[in-house]
C-alpha positions as CSV (number, residue, x, y, z in Angstrom):
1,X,8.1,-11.7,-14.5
2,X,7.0,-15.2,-15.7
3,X,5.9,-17.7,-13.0
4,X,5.5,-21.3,-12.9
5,X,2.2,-22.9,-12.7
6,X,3.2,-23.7,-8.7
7,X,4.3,-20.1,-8.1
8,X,0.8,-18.8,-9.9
9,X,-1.1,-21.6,-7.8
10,X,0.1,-20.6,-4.5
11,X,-0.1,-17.1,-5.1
12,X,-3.6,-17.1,-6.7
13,X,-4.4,-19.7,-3.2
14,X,-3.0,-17.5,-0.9
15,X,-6.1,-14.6,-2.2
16,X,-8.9,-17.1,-1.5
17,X,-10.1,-15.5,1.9
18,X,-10.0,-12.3,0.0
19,X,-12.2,-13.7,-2.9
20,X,-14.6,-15.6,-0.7
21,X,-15.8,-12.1,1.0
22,X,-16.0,-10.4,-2.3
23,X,-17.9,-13.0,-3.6
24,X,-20.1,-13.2,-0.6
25,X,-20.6,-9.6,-1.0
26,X,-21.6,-9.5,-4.4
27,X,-24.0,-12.1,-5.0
28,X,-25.4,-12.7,-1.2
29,X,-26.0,-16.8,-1.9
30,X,-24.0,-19.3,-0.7
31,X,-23.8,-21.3,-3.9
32,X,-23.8,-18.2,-6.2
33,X,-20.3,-17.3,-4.1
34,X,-19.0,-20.9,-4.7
35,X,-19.3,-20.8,-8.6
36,X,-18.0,-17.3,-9.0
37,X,-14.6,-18.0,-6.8
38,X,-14.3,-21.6,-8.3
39,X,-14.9,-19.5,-11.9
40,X,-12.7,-17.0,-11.2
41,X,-9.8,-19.3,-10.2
42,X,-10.6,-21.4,-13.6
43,X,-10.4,-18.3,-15.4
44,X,-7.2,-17.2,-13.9
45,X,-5.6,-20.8,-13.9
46,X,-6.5,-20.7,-18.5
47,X,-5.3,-17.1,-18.7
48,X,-2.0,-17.6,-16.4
49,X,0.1,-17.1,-19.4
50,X,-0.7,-13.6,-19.9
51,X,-0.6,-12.6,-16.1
52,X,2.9,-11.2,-15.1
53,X,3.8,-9.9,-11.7
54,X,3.3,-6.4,-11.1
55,X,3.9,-3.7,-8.2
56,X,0.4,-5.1,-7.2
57,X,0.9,-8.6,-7.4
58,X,-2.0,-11.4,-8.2
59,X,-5.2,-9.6,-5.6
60,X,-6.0,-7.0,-8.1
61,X,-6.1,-9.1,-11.5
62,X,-7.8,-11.7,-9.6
63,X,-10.8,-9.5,-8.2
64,X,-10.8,-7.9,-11.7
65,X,-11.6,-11.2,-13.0
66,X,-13.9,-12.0,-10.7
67,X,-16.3,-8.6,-10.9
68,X,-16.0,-8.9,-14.6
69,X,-17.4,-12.9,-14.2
70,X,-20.2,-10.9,-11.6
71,X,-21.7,-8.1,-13.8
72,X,-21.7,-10.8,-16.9
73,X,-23.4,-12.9,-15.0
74,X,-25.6,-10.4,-13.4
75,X,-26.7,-8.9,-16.7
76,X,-27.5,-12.6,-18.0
77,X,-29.5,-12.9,-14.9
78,X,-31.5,-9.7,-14.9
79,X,-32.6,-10.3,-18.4
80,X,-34.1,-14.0,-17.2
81,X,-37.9,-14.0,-16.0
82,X,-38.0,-14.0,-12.4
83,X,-39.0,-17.3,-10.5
84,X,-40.7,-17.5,-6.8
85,X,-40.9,-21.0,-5.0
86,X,-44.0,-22.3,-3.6
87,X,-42.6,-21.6,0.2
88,X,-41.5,-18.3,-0.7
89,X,-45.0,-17.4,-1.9
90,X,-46.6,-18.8,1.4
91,X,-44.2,-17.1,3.7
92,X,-44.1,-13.6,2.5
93,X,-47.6,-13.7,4.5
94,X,-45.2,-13.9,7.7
95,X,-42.6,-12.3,6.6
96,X,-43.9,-8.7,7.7
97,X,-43.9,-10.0,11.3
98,X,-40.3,-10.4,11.6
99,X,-39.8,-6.5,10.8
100,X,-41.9,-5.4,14.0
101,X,-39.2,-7.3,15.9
102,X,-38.0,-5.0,19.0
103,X,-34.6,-3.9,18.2
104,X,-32.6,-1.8,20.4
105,X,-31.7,0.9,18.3
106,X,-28.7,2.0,20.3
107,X,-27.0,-1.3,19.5
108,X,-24.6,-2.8,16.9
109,X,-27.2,-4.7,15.5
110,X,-29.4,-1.3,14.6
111,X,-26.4,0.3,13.3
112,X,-25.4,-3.0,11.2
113,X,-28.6,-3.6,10.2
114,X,-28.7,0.6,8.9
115,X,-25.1,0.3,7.2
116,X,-26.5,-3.3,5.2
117,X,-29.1,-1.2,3.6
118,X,-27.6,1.6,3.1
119,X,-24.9,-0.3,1.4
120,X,-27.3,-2.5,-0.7
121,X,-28.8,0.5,-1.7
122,X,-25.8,2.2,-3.3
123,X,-25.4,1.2,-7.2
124,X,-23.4,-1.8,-7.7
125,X,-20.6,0.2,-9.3
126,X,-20.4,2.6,-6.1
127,X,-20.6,-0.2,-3.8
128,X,-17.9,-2.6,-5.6
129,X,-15.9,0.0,-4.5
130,X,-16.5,1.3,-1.3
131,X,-16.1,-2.9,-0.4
132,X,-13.0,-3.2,-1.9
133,X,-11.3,0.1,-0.1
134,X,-13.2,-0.6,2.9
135,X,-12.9,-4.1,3.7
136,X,-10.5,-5.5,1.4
137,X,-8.3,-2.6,1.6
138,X,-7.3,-2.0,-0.9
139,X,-5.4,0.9,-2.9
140,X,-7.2,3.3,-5.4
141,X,-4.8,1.6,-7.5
142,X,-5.4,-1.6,-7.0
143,X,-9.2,-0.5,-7.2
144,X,-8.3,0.4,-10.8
145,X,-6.4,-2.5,-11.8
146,X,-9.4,-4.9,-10.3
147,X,-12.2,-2.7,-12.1
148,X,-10.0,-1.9,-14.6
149,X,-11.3,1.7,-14.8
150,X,-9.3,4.5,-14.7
151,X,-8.2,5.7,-10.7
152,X,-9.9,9.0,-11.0
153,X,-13.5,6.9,-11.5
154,X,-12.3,4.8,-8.7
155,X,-12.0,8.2,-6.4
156,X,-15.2,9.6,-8.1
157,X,-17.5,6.4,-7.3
158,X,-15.8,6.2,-3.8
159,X,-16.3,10.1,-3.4
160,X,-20.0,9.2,-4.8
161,X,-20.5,6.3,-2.4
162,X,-19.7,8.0,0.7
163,X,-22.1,11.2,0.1
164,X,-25.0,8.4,-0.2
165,X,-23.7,6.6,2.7
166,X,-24.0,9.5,4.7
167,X,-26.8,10.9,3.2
168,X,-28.7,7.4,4.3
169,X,-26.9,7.2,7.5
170,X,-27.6,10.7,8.8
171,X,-30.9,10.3,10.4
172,X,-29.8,7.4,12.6
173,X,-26.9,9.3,13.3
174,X,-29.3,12.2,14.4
175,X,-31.3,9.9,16.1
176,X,-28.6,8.2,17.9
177,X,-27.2,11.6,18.5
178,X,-23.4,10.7,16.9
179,X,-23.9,14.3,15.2
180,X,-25.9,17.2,15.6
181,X,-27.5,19.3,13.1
C-alpha cells in the first residue's frame, strides 16, 4: 500500500520517542543521538517511494535505517585517530575518585549501574538486539526486518546475549543472594 507524503510523515512522526532511545542507546552522546534520528528521518523521507506498508508497519524499516546509518558511521569512526581534550586529560587524574564512591549495593542504583556494564560489554550486534526486544519491544520479527538479518540470527544473538548477561550478572546475583549456587 502506497502512502501519501502526509500519511508517511505522520506515521514515520509518530516512531520518534522510539528512535530517540535507540539512538540514545547506541551512540551515548547527546549530539551524536540528534544527527542519527534527524539522519534517519532524511533518509526515510528520500527513500519513501520504495517503503510500502507491511504487517509491521513503518517502526521496523525505520530502526533498520537507522542501525544501518549507526554501524556506517561507527566503522568510519573507528578507523579515525582518536582525540582527547585538554580537560579530559587533566581530569582522568580525578576521575578514579569517583569510583570509590560508597554505593549501597542492595539498591537499584548497584543493580543499574551492574546491568549498564554488563550491557556495554555485550558486542554491539548482541546488544542491538537484546535493546530492541527488551525495551523497544519489539517482535523477533520486527528484530529481523530492522536488522535485516534473518529471525533465526535475531533468536541466536538474543539467545547469545542473555547467557553473557547472566554470565556477568551472576556474581551480584550471588552476592545479593537473588540465586543460590
Amino acid at each position: 500500500m502506497q502512502l501519501s507524503r502526509a500519511q508517511f510523515e505522520e506515521l514515520a512522526l509518530a516512531e520518534l520517542d522510539t528512535l530517540y532511545r535507540m539512538a540514545r542507546r547506541l551512540t551515548h552522546d547527546a549530539n551524536r543521538t540528534d544527527d542519527l534520528v534527524q539522519e534517519t528521518y532524511a533518509r526515510a523521507l528520500r527513500s519513501r517511494d520504495g517503503f510500502s506498508l507491511e504487517n509491521f508497519g513503518i517502526k521496523p524499516w525505520l530502526l533498520r535505517i537507522m542501525y544501518n546509518l549507526h554501524v556506517s558511521r561507527s566503522d568510519r569512526e573507528r578507523r579515525q585517530p582518536a582525540a582527547m581534550a585538554e580537560e579530559t586529560l587533566q581530569s582522568s587524574a580525578t576521575y578514579s575518585e569517583l569510583d570509590n564512591l560508597p554505593i549501597d549495593p542492595a539498591g537499584f542504583q548497584a543493580m543499574d549501574e551492574q546491568l549498564v556494564k554488563a550491557l556495554e560489554q555485550l558486542p554491539e550486534d548482541y546488544r542491538t538486539v537484546m535493546l530492541l526486544w527488551a525495551v523497544e519491544e519489539l517482535s523477533y520479527k520486527e528484530i529481523a526486518i530492522a536488522l535485516d538479518v534473518p529471525i533465526g540470527t535475531v533468536m541466536s544473538r538474543l539467545h547469545r546475549a542473555r547467557q553473557r548477561l547472566s554470565k556477568e550478572l551472576r556474581p551480584f546475583a550471588l552476592k545479593q543472594g537473588i540465586i543460590r549456587e
